[in-house]
N, C-alpha and C positions, 0 to 999 in steps of 0.2 A: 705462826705470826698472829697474836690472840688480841694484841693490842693497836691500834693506828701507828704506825710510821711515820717520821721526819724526814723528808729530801730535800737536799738540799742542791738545786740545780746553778753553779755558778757561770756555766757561760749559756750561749745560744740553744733550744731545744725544739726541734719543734713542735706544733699545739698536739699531733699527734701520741706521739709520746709523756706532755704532760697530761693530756689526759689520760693515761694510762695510771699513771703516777698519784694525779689526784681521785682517784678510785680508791683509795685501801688508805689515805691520811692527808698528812699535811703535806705540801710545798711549797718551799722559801724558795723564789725566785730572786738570784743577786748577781747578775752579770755583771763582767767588768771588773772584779774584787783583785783586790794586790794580793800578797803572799799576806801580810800583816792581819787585814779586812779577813781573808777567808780562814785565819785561824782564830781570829773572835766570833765569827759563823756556826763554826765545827762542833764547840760542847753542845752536847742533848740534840745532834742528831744522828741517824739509823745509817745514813747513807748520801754521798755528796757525787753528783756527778757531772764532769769537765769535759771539756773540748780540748783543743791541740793550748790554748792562750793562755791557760788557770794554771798555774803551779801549784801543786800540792808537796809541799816540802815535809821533808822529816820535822823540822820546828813545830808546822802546823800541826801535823799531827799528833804531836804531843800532847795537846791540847784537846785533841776529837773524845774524850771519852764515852765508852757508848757506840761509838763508829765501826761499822759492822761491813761495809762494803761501800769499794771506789768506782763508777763508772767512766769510763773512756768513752764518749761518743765516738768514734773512730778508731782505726787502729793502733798509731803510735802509741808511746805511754811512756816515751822519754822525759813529760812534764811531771811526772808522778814518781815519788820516790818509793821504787815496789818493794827494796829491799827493808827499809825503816816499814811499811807499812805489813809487810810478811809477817817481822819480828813481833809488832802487833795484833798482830793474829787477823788481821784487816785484809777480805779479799779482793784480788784488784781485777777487773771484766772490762774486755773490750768488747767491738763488734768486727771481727775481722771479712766475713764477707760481704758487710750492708751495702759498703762500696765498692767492691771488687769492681764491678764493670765500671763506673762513675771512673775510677784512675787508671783503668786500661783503658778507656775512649779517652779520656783526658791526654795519656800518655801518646796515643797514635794524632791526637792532633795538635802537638806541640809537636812531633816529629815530622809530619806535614807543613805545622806555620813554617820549619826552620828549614827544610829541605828547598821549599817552593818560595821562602821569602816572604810570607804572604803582608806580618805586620809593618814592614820596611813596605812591599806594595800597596798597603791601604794608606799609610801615612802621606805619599808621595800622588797618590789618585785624590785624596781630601784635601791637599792643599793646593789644587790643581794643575799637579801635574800628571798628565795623563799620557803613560811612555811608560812600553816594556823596556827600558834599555836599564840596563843595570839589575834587574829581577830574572835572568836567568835560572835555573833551579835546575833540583835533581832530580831524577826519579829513583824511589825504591824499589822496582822491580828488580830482579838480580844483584841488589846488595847482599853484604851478610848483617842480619843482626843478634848482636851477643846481648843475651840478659845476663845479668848479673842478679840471682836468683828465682829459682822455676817456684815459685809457692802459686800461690791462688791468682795474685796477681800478676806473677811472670807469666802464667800459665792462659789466663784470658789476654795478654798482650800480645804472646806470642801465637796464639790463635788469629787474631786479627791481622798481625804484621802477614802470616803466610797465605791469606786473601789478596796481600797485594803481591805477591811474586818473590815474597825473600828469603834469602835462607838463612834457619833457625841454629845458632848453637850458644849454647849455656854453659854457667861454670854454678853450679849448684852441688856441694859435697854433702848435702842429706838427702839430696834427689833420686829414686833409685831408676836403672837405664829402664825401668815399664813404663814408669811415667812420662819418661822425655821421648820414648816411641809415639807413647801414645798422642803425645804432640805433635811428633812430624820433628823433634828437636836432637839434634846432637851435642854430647857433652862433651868438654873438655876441659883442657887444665886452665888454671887461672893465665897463665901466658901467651897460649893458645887464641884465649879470648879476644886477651886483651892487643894479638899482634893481626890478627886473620878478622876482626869487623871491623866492618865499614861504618856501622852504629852502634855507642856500646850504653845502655838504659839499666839500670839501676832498680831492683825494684827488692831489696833486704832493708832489715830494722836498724835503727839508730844504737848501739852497744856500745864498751870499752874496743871489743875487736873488731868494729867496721868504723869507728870514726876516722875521718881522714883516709880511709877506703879507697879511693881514689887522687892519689897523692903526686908528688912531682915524677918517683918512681912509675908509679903504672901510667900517667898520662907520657913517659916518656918510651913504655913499652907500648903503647897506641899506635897502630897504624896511622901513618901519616896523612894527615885531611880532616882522619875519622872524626864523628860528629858523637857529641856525650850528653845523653839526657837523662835525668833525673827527678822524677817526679814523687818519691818516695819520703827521704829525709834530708834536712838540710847538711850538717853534719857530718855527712860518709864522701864531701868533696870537701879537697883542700883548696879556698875558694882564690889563696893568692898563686896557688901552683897553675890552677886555672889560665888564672890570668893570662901568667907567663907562657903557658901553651900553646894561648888564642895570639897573643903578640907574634911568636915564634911560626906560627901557623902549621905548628902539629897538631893539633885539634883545630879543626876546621871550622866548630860553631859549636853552640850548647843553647839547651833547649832548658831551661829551670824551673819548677814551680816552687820549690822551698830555699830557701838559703840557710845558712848557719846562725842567723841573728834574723828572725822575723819580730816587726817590721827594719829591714835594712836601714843601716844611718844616712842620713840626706848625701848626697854626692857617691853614694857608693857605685866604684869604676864597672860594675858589671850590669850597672842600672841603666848606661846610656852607649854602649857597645852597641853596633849594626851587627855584629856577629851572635849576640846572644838573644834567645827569646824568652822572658819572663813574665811568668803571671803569680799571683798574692795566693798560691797556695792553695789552688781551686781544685783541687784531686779529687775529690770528693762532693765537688758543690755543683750538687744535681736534686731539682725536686722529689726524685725518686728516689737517690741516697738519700739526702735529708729526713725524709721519713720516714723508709728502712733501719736509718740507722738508730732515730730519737724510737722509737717502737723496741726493737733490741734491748736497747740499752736498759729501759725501763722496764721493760719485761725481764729481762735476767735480772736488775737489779732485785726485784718485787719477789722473783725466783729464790736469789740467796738469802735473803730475809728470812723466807720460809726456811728454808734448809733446803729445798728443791734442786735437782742436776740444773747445771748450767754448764753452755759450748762455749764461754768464751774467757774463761777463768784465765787469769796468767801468771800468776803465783799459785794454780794450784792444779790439780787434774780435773782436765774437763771432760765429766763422763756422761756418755746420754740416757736416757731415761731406762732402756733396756740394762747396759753394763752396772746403773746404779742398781737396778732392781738385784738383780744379780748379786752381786757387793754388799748388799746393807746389811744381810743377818751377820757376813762376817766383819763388818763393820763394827758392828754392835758389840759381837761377842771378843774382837779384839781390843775393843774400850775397857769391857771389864775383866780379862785379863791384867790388860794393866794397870787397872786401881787394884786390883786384886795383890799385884808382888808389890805396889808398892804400899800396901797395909802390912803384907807379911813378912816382908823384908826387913833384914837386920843389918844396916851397915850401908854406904855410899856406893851407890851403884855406878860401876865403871865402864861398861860394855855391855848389849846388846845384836844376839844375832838369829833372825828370823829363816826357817826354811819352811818355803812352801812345795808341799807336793801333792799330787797330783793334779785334777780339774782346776783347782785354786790359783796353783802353780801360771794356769794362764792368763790369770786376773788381774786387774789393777795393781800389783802387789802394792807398788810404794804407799797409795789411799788406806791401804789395808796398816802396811806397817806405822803409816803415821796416828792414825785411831786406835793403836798400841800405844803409841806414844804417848797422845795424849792422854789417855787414860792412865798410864805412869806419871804421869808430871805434874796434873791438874788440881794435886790437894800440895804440891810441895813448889809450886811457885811461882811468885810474887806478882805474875801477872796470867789472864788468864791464855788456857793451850785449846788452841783447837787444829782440823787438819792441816791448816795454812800453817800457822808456826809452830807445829810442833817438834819438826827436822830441827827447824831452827834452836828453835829452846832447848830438845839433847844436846846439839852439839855445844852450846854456851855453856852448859854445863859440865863439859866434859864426854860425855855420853860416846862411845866407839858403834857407829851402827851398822849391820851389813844384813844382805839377804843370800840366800841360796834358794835354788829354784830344781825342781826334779817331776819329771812327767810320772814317776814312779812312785805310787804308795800301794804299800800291801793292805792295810788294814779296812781304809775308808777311799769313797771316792774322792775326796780332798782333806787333805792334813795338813795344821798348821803346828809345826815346834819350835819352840822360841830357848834361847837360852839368855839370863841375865846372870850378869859377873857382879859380884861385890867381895866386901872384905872378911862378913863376918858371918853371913847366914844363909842354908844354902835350903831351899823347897824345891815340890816338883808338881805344877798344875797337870793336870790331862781331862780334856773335855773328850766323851766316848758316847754314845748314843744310849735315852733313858735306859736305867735297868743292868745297865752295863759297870761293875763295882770290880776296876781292877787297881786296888789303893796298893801302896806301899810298893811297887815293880822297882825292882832292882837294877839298876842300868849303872854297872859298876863297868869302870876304867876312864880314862882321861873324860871329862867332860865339856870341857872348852871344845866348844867348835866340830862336835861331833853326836849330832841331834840322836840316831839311833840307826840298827846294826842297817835296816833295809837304807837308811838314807844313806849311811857311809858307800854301801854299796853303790848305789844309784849317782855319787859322784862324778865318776865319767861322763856320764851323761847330762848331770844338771849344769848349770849359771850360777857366776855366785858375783853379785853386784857390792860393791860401797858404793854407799849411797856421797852424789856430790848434790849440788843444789839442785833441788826436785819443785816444779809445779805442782800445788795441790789443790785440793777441794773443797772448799767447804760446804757444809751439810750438816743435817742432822749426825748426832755424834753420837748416841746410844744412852745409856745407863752407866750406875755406880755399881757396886760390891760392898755385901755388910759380913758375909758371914766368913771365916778365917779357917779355914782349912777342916772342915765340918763336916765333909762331904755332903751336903747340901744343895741341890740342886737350884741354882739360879736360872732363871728362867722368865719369858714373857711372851704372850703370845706371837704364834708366828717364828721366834725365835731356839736356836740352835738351845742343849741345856749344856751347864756348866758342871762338872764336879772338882772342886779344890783338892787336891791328895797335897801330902804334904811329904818329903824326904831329907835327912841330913846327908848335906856331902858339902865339906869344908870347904868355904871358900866362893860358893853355889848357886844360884837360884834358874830353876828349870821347868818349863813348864810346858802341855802340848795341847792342842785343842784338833778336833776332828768334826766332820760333818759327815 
């Protein structure tokens, strides 16, 4: 990052974080901006970064040229359109742990206001009436309480809840049974959950497959009484089924800090309910978040600029400093691979299929296979490819891509063999270690999808992935390719070398690199 920087900060940050910011360039501070306002913002800056309030819509983004990375002060990133901004090759970063604790203690005492009554008791004590009667409450000692996802944040609330006496079971199907031991948590089925606690808290992202997550269906599969808190996303409760639950008094109370429409419309029926406890969304509004999180934000933002690893990428792979270190030469050298078939290539390429083996085999592969990609795509179109949208832009174009994977390679400690399908021209790349001149190998019989004889072998044993929508990274991207089948060693310091060999086989293009 050789030149100053534009940020463009449209809602609340704190000083902390903009000074971070304002170190390395400029900053346009414009809080409050509509969807309209922050896409007049957008041209000729680096990088724009939101809270939960700022829309970032595909429209605006239209318009960002030059826009290089989105920050999220916070976790959600339902205001931000990740898919339109992917396609743009625009990486998008949250801060997923800044708050982790800020919304587990939030979480435990909204479960406390609603259990003990407290804001119904202070209302009733200030306006002077001073009488336990009516304020009975509950204790959570020997309830059960269900999360509805163990991640970071199920994970510190459920630490806290078994302080006070409760017992712990979860419905998390990416969770594996080490980690919910190692909480003291038991998992079960989603029905399970939802019939056997006494408290059932929410703590997954806002998607197509959790909105309404909690719907007339599972509130009707709810243990009768049970209490539903949600301090996560508005969204994942259907807020009129709700209702009809709290009327019916199958759900016993609800504890909210987000709704589905912030800020609520005036008179909304959940806004003046005795049975429900709401607050504007405070999950995270803690001196200590606050500042953890504008510091992050800033600092990854300032991160991707450079090309630097960043942990909170969300349209791309978030690798740490050691796994990139690791990565980068083959990073590099799978960039110019693929400027390399797509100079030598004769004909529309229609398929793509990468096998990694051995050491390699345990690596980022997908990081790997997309800095192929881009370096295939990046002279043929129309917009520019980096590793955020390069999945993206094969597949727009038609592009078939897959991996295989095998712990097994005879030759080198890591091999990578790639095969590209087209209509009309067929070569064969192999990068081998200096010195090493083995042109023209003959590798005759079916060539689709059959890298060579040890990998066929190693089969059984390997993985073989299609790729479906993949998080990626962005980063430094590598180098181009000038010379065509030369046998010429391409090369730069630090860096794996390259030899181009070139072979006819009809129909073709085949190439393999090694380290």
């Amino acid at each position: 990052m050789t030149a100053p920087v534009r940020v463009l900060v449209a809602d609340g940050l704190a000083e902390e974080g903009l000074a971070r910011l304002r170190g390395t360039g400029e900053v346009v501070v414009r809080a409050g901006l509509t969807e309209s306002e922050l896409a007049d913002q957008l041209p000729g800056m680096d990088a724009v970064i939101v809270r939960s309030r700022t829309r970032v819509s595909a429209a605006a983004l239209a318009r960002a040229d030059g826009l290089r990375a989105i920050g999220r002060a916070g976790v959600g990133v339902d205001n931000i359109d990740v898919e339109a901004a992917t396609r743009r090759g625009i990486l998008v970063l949250n801060t997923p742990g800044s708050s982790t604790v800020a919304a587990a203690e939030h979480t435990m005492a909204m479960l406390l206001a609603l259990v003990r009554r407290i804001p119904q008791a202070h209302a009733a004590a200030a306006s002077g009436r001073w009488t336990r009667e009516g304020f009975v409450g509950t204790e959570l000692s020997g309830k059960t309480l269900g999360l509805v996802g163990l991640g970071k944040i199920g994970g510190e609330v459920a630490r806290r809840a078994a302080a006070f006496g409760m017992r712990l079971r979860a419905y998390d199907p990416y969770v594996s049974e080490e980690r919910a031991r190692r909480l003291g948590v038991e998992l079960g089925t989603w029905a399970e959950i939802l019939g056997q606690s006494d408290v059932l808290t929410l703590h997954v992202p806002l998607g197509q497959d959790t909105r309404a997550l909690i719907g007339r269906t599972e509130l009707a599969g709810m243990k009768r009484g049970a209490l539903l808190v949600n301090c996560a996303r508005g969204g994942l409760v259907d807020e009129d089924a709700l209702l009809g639950a709290l009327d019916e008094g199958q759900v016993g109370g609800a504890a909210l800090d987000v709704l589905a429409q912030e800020p609520p419309a005036a008179g909304h029926p959940l806004l003046s309910r005795p049975d429900v406890v709401l607050t504007p969304h405070l999950g995270g509004s803690t001196l200590e978040a606050q500042r953890s999180i504008a510091v992050d934000i800033a600092e990854q933002v300032l991160a991707a600029l450079r090309g630097e690893p960043v942990h909170g990428a969300v349209n791309a792979p978030a690798l740490g400093e050691e796994a990139w270190r690791r990565l980068d030469p083959f990073m590099h050298l799978a960039r110019v691979l693929g400027a390399l078939t797509q100079q030598i290539a004769e004909g529309r390429l229609s398929a793509v299929a990468v096998a990694y083996e051995g050491e390699v085999a345990r690596m980022d592969t997908p990081a790997l296979t997309a800095s192929l990609l881009a370096g295939l795509l990046a002279r043929v179109s129309d917009h520019p490819v980096n590793l955020v949208n390069a999945l993206v832009t094969a597949k727009d174009r038609g592009l078939r891509i897959s991996e295989a994977h095998s712990d097994l390679c005879e030759d080198f400690a890591s091999q990578i063999v790639a095969e590209s399908q087209t209509r009309a021209h067929a070569l064969r790349l192999e990068r081998g270690p200096a010195g090493d001149d083995r042109r023209g190998r003959d590798d005759s019989g079916p060539a689709w999808g059959q890298h060579r004889e040890h990998a066929r072998r190693a089969a059984g044993r390997g993985r073989r992935r299609r790729h479906g929508p993949h998080r990626r990274r962005a980063g430094p991207a590598g180098g181009g390719a000038r010379d065509r089948g030369s046998g010429r060693h391409l090369q730069s310091p630090g860096r794996p070398a390259v030899r181009p060999r070139t072979q006819a086989r009809g129909g073709m293009i085949r190439w393999s690199t090694s380290s």
